[in-house]
C-alpha positions in Angstrom: 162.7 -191.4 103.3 161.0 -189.0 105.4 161.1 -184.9 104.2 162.7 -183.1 106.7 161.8 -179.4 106.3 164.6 -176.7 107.5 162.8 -173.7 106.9 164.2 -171.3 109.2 167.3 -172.3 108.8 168.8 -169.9 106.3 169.6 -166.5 108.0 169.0 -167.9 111.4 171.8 -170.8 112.1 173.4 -168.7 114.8 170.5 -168.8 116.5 169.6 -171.9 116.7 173.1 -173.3 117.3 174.8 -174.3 113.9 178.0 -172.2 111.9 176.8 -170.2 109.2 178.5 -172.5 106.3 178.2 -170.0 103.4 179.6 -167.2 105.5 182.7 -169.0 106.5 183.1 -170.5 103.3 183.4 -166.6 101.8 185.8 -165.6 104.2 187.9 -168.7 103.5 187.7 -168.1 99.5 188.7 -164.0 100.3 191.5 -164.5 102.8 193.2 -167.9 100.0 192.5 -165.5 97.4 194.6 -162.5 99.0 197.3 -164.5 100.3 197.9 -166.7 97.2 197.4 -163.4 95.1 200.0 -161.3 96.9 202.4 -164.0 96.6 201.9 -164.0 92.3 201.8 -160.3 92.1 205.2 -160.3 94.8 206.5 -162.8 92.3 205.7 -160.9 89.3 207.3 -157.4 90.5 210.0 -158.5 92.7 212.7 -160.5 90.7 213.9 -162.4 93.6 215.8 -165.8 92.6 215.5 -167.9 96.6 217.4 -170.4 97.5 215.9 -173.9 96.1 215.2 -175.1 99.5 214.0 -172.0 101.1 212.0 -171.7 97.9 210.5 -175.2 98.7 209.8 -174.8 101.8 207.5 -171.5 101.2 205.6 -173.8 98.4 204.8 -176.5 100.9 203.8 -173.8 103.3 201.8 -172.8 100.6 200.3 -176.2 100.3 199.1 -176.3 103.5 197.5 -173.0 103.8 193.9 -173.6 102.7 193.8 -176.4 105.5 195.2 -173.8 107.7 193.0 -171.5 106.9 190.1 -174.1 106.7 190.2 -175.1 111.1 190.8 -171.5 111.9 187.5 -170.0 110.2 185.2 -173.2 109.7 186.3 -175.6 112.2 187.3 -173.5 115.4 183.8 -172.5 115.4 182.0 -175.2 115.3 183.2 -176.0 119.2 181.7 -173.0 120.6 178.6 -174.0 119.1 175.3 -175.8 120.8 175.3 -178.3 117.7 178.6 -178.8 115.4 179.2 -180.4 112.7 181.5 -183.5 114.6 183.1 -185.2 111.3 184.4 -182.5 109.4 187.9 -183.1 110.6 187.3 -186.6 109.8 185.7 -185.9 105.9 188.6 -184.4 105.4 191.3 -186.7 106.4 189.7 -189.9 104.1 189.0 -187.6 101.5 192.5 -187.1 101.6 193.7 -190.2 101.7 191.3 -191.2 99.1 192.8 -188.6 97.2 196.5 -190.3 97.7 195.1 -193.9 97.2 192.9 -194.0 94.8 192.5 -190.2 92.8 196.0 -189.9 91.6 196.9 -193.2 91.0 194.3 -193.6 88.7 194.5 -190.5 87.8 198.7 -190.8 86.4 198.8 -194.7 86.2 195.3 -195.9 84.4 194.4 -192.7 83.0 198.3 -191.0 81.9 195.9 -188.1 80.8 199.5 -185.9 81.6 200.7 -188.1 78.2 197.8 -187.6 76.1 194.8 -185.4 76.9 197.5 -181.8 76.6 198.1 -182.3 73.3 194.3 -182.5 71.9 192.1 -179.5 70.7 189.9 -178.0 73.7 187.0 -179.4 73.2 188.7 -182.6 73.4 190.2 -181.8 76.4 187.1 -180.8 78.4 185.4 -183.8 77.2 188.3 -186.0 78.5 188.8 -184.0 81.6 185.0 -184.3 82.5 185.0 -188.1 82.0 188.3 -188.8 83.4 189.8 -187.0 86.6 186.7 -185.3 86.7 184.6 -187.6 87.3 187.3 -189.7 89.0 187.4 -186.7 91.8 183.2 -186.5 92.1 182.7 -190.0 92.3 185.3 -190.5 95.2 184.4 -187.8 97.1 180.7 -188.6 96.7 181.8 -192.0 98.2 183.3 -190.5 101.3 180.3 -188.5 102.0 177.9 -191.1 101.3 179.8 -192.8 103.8 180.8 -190.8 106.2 177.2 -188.2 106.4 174.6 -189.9 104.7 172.0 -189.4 106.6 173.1 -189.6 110.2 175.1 -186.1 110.1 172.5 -184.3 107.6 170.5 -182.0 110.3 169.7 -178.7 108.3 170.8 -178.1 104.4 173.8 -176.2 105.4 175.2 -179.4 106.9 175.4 -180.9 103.8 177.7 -177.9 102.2 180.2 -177.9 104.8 181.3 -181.5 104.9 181.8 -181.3 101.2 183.7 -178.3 101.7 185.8 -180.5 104.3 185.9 -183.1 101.5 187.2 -180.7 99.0 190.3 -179.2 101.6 191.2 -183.0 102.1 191.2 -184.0 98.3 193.0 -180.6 97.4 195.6 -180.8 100.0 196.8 -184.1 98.6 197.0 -182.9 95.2 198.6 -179.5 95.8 201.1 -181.2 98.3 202.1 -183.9 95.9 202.4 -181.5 92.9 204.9 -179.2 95.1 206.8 -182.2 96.0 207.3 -183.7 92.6 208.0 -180.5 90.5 209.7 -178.2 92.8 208.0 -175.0 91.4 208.5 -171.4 92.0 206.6 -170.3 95.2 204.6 -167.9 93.1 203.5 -170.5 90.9 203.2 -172.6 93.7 200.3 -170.0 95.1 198.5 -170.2 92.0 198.1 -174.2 91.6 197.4 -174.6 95.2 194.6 -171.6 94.5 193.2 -173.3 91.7 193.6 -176.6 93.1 191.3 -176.0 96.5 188.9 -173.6 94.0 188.4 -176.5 91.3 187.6 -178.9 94.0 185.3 -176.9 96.5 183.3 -175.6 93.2 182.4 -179.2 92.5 182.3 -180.0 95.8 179.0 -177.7 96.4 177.4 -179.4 93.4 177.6 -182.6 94.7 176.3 -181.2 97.8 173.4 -179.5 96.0 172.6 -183.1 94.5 172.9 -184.6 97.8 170.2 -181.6 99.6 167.7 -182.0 96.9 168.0 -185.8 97.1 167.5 -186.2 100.8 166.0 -183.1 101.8 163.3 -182.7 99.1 162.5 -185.9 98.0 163.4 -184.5 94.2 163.4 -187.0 91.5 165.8 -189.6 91.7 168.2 -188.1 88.5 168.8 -184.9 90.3 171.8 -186.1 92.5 173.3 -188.1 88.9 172.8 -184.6 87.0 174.9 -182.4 90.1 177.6 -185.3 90.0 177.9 -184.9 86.4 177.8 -180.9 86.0 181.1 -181.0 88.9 182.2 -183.0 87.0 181.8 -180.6 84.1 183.1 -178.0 86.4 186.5 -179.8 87.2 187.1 -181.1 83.5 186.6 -177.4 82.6 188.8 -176.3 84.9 191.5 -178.3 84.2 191.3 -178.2 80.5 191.5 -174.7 80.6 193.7 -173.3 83.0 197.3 -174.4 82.2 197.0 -172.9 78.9 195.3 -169.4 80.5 198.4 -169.6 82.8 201.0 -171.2 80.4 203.6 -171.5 83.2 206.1 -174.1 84.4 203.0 -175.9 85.7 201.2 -175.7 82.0 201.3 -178.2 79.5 201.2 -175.6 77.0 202.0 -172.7 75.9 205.6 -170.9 76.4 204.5 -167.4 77.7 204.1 -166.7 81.7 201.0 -165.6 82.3 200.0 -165.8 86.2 198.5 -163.1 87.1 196.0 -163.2 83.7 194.9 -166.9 85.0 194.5 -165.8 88.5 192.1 -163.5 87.1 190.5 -165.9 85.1 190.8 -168.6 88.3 188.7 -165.8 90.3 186.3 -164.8 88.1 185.2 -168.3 87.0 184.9 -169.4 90.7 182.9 -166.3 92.1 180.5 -167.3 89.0 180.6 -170.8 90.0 180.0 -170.2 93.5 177.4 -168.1 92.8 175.2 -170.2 90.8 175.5 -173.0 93.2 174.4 -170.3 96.3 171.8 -168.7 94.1 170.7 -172.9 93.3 170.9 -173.4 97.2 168.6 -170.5 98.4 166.0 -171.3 95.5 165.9 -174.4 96.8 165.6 -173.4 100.3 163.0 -170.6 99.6 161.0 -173.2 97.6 160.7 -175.9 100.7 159.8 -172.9 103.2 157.0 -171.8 101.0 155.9 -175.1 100.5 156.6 -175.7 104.2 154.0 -172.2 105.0 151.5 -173.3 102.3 151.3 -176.5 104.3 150.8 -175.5 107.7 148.1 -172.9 106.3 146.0 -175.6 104.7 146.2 -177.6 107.8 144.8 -174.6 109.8 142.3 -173.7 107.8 
């Protein structure tokens, strides 16, 4: 496949028509973060027993907020655009379903990791994680992108970033709604899972995009995309493993001590670091191909 270098792509994409994806993707994380936050620290300092259904209600609101969020800062824009991204809607809604179809299905029914996985030692649990629903989660949304992107919606690298970021609000929103459904939980808890939910999933999410950047835009050798697969993979087994016992709430499977808010600090800090390795991974990678791009054109004109 032919090398297709973007090189003034990064700082520039207003400018030549395309949404800034890591911009929108920050304001997405800060305005989740604040709004599920406030409603754990409301929950912690207001003792405030609501009615079950109103209670219910607020959680499935909750559910529903990162998609909200999601067309109001990263899809709105992309129509007063000279070139947007056309499938993100579309990422989203198979990832979801692929989510309800095929992820937790597997996930509860072939898997049961709820029966066995919580009561092994943590290193068992992140190893089980990673192979299990973690990899279960990459490998389907890596499906839906192959299928849906691959190549004919890859223009610039950014491209690549935001449809799995689409991917990640579909596969979330399933889980988070279904987990609100089933266990009826406490809209403060509520906040938290639906948090950690959409940050689990879009920190993975950019890895596989990494893998799938360096694999078509770079021509890098052929393990690259297998290794990004397999570290959010890491990244969601992680996750998973760890948090319920950080948070040790009516959503934990262990642990008997409430702990949100230390979690949500925990949630944050772990995804800021994530997030930051795979930006810091994404403008290496950028820089890299424009040098290589300038060293190019300079030999030709010599």
């Amino acid at each position: 496949m032919v090398r297709i270098p973007q090189f003034r792509e990064a700082g520039a994409s207003e400018s030549y028509g395309i949404v800034p994806v890591w911009r929108r993707l920050s304001l997405l994380f800060i305005f989740l973060s604040a709004v599920c936050g406030f409603m754990v620290i409301a929950g912690e300092a207001l003792t405030i027993a609501l009615d079950a259904d109103l209670s219910r209600a607020l959680s499935l609101m909750l559910a529903a907020l990162p998609v909200i969020l999601w067309l109001l800062i990263a899809v709105l824009p992309e129509f007063r655009v000279e070139r947007p991204r056309r499938r993100l809607i579309g990422v989203a809604v198979v990832s979801g379903f692929t989510a309800s179809a095929r992820g937790l299905p597997l996930a509860q029914a072939f898997f049961v990791v709820d029966q066995w996985l919580p009561l092994q030692s943590v290193f068992q649990r992140i190893v089980g994680f990673t192979l299990t629903v973690g990899m279960l989660d990459v490998g389907l949304k890596f499906v839906v992108l192959r299928y849906l992107i691959y190549p004919q919606a890859l223009r610039v690298r950014s491209d690549a970033v935001a449809y799995a970021l689409a991917s990640a609000i579909g596969y979330s929103f399933y889980l988070s709604l279904e987990l609100v459904w089933r266990l009826e939980p406490t809209w403060n808890h509520a906040a938290i899972y639906v948090l950690s939910s959409f940050t689990i999933q879009a920190a993975a999410s950019l890895y596989i995009a990494l893998g799938i950047i360096e694999s078509y835009f770079a021509d890098a050798f052929p393990l690259v995309l297998p290794v990004n697969l397999l570290v959010a993979a890491l990244i969601a087994g992680l996750a998973q493993a760890l948090l319920p016992g950080l948070l040790s709430g009516p959503l934990s499977q262990a642990g008997s001590a409430d702990r949100p808010l230390f979690g949500l600090v925990l949630l944050l800090a772990a995804s800021i670091a994530s997030v930051g390795a795979a930006y810091f991974l994404y403008a290496y990678s950028e820089r890299r191909e424009r040098e290589a791009y300038v060293s190019h054109e300079g030999a030709d004109g010599i």
